[in-house]
C-alpha positions as CSV (number, residue, x, y, z in Angstrom):
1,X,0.0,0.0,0.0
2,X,1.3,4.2,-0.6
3,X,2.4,5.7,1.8
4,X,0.2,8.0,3.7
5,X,0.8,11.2,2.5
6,X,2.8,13.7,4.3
7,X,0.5,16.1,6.6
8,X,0.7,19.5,5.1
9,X,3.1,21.8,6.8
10,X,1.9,24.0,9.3
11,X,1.7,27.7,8.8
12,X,3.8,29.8,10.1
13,X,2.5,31.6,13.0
14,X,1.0,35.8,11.7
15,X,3.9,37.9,14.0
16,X,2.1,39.8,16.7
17,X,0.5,43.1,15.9
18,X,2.3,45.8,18.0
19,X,-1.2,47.3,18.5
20,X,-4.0,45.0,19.7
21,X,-7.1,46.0,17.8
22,X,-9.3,49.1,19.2
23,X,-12.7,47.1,21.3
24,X,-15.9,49.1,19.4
25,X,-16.1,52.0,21.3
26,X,-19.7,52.2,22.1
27,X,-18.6,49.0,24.2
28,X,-16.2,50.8,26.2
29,X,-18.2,53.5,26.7
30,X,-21.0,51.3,27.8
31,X,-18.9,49.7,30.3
32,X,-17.8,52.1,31.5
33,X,-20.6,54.0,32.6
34,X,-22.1,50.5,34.0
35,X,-19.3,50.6,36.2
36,X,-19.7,54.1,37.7
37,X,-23.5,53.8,38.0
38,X,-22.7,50.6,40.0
39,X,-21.0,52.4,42.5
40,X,-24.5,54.0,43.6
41,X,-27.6,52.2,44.7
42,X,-29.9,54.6,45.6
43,X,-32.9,55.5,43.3
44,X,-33.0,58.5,41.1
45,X,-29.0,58.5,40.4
46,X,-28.4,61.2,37.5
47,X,-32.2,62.0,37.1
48,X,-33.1,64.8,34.6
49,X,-33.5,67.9,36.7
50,X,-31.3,67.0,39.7
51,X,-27.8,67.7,41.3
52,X,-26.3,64.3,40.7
53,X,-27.7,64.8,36.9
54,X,-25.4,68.3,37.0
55,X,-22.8,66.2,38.3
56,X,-22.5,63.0,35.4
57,X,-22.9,65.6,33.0
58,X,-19.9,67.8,34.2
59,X,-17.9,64.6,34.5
60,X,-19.7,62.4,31.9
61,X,-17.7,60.3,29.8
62,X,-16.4,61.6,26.5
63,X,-15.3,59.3,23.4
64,X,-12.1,60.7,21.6
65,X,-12.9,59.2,18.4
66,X,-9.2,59.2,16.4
67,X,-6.7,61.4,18.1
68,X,-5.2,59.9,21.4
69,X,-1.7,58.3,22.1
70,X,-1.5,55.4,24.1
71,X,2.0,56.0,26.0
72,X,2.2,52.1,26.3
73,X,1.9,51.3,22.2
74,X,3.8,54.5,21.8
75,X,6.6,53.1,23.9
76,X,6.2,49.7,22.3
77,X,6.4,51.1,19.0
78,X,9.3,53.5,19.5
79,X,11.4,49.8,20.2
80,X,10.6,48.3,17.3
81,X,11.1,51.5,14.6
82,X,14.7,51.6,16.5
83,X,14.9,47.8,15.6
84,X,13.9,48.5,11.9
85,X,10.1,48.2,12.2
86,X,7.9,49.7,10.4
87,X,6.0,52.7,11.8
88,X,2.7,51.6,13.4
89,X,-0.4,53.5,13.5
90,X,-0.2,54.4,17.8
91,X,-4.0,56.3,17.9
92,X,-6.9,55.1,18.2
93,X,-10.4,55.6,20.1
94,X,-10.5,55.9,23.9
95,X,-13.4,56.6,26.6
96,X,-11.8,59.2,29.0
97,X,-13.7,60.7,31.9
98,X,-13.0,63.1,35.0
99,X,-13.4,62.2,38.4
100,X,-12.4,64.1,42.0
101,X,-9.2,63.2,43.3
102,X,-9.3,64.9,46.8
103,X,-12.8,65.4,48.1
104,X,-12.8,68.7,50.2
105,X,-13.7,68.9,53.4
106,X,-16.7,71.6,52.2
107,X,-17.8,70.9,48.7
108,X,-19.1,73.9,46.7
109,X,-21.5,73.2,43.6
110,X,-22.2,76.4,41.6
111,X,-25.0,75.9,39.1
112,X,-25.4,77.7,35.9
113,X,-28.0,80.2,36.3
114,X,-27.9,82.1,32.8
115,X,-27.7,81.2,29.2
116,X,-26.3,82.9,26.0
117,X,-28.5,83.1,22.8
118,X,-27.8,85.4,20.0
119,X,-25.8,87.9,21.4
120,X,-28.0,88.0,24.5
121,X,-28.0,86.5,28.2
122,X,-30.6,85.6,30.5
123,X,-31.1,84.1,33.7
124,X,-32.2,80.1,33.6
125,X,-35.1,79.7,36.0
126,X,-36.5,76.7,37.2
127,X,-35.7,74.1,40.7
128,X,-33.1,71.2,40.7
129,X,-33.3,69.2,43.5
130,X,-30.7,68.4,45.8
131,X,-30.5,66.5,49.1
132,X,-29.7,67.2,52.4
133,X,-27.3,64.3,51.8
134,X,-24.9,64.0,49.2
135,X,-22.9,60.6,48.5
136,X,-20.0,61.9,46.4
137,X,-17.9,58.7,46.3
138,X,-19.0,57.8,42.7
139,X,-17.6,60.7,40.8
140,X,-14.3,60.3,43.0
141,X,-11.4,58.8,42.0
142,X,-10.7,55.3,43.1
143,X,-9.0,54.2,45.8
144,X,-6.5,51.8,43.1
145,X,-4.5,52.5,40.2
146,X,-8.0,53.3,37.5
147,X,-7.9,50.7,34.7
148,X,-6.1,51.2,31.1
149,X,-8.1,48.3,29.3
150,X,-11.5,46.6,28.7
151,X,-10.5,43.3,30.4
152,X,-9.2,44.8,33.6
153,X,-12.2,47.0,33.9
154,X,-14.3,44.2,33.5
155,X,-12.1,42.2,35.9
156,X,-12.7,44.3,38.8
157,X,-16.7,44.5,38.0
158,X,-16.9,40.5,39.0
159,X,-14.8,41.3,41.8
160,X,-17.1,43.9,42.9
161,X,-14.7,46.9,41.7
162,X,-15.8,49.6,39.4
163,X,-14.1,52.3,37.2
164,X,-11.0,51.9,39.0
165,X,-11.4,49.3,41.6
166,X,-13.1,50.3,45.2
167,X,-13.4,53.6,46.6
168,X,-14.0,55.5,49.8
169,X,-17.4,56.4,50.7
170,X,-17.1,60.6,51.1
171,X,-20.5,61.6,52.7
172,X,-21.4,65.0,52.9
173,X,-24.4,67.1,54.7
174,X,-26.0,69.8,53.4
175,X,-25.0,73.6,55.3
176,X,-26.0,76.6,53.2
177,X,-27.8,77.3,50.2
178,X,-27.6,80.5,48.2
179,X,-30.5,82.1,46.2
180,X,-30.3,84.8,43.8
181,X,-33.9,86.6,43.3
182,X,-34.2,88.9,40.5
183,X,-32.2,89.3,37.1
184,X,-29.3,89.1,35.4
185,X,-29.5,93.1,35.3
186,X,-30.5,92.9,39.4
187,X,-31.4,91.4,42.1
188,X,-31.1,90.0,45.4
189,X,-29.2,87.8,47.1
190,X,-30.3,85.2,50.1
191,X,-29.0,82.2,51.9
192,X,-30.4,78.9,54.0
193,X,-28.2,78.2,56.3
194,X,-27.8,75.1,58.8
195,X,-27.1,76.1,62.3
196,X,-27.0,74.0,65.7
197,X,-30.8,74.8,66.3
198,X,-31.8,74.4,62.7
199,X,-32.3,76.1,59.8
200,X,-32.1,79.8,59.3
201,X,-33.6,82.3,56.1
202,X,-30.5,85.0,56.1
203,X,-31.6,88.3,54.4
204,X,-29.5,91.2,54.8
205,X,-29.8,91.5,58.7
206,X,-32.8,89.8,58.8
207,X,-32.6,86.4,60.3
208,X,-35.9,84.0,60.3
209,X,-36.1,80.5,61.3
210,X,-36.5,77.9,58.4
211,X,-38.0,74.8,57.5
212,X,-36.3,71.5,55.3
213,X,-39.4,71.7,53.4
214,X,-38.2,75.7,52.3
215,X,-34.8,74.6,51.9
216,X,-34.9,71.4,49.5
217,X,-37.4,73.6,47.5
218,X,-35.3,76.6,47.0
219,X,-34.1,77.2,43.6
220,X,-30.4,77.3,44.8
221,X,-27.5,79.0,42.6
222,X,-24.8,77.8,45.2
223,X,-24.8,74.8,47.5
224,X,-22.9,74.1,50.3
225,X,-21.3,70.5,51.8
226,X,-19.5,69.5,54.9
227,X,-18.3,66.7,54.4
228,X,-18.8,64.1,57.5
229,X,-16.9,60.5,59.3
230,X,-13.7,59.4,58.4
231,X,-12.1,61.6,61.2
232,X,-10.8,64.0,59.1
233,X,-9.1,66.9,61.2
234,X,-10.5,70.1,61.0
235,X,-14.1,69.2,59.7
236,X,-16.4,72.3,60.4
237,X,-18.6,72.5,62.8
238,X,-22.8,73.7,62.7
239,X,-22.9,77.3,63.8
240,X,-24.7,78.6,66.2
241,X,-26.9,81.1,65.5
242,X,-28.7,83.4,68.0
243,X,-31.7,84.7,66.8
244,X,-33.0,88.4,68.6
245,X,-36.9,89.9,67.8
């Protein structure tokens, strides 16, 4: 009988890409903001018409689409060009997003109270709600180096991590709110403030007792957190406020 005939050699083995090919980017992005939403359980989280809504958008995630450098490729790459490589193509997409990396000890949130349209400005009306506490930990940074890939990120989402691994909790109570009445060619300004015995309306030289109710439905151009635990030195203190007829 022939002879079997001789298996077919093997192919040689593609050489390794010195850039690993770029996930889709709407599944980064996705993942990514799974990750930070995880890091919050209470209900309402980023509502429309809220404070922690104010807060994802002025840290939201933000997709550079062709343009950034990734300083390990780039490294990578510089190697093999000095070795007679040919140039790679380093950019690529990337999710980048901004978080807090040293909570103060009193956290100030100034919201945007006028718009420009054509050449004009005017004041933006209307309440956003805010609470009398304020969990900050999820738009702070982690506690852990944050992750550089897809697989770590997912990685530390079994293990109970998010966008960066665990964080801190940073708890914060509610001291003063600031309300502007009038215009943006006038007006007034007044402020709730939190004292030992409760809540005050400060006008001028008028002082008035207050209720919660009065404060959490002012329409508030500056708030005003103390942050509270975690035995930071040097953590203010409610005022106390004497109140004369």
């Amino acid at each position: 009988a022939a002879a079997p005939a001789a298996a077919p050699a093997a192919a040689a083995a593609p050489a390794a890409e010195p850039f690993v090919s770029a996930i889709p980017i709407a599944e980064a992005l996705h993942a990514v903001r799974r990750s930070r939403l995880e890091q919050h359980t209470g209900e309402g989280y980023g509502a429309e018409g809220d404070i922690f809504g104010c807060l994802w958008t002025f840290l939201a995630e933000e997709v550079i689409p062709a343009g950034y450098d990734c300083d390990s490729c780039t490294a990578r790459a510089k190697l093999e060009m000095a070795a007679g490589a040919e140039p790679p193509k380093p950019r690529q997409p990337a999710v980048r997003w901004y978080t807090l990396a040293r909570p103060p000890l009193t956290l100030t949130l100034h919201l945007k109270r006028f718009a420009a349209a054509k050449g004009r400005t005017a004041k933006v009306n209307g309440h956003v709600a805010f609470p009398l506490a304020l969990e900050l930990s999820p738009f702070c940074a982690a506690d852990s180096e944050p992750p550089t890939s897809l697989g770590q990120l997912s990685a530390r989402q079994a293990a109970g991590g998010g966008a960066g691994g665990g964080r801190s909790r940073h708890t914060y109570a509610l001291t003063a709110v600031v309300v502007h009445q009038g215009s943006m060619r006038g007006g007034h300004y007044i402020a709730f403030v939190k004292a030992v015995a409760g809540w005050f309306l400060v006008s001028d030289t008028s002082v008035a007792s207050a209720t919660e109710a009065e404060v959490l439905g002012a329409q508030a151009f500056l708030l005003f957190y103390d942050k509270l635990g975690n035995g930071e030195a040097g953590a203010p203190e409610p005022m106390d406020v004497e109140v004369r007829d």
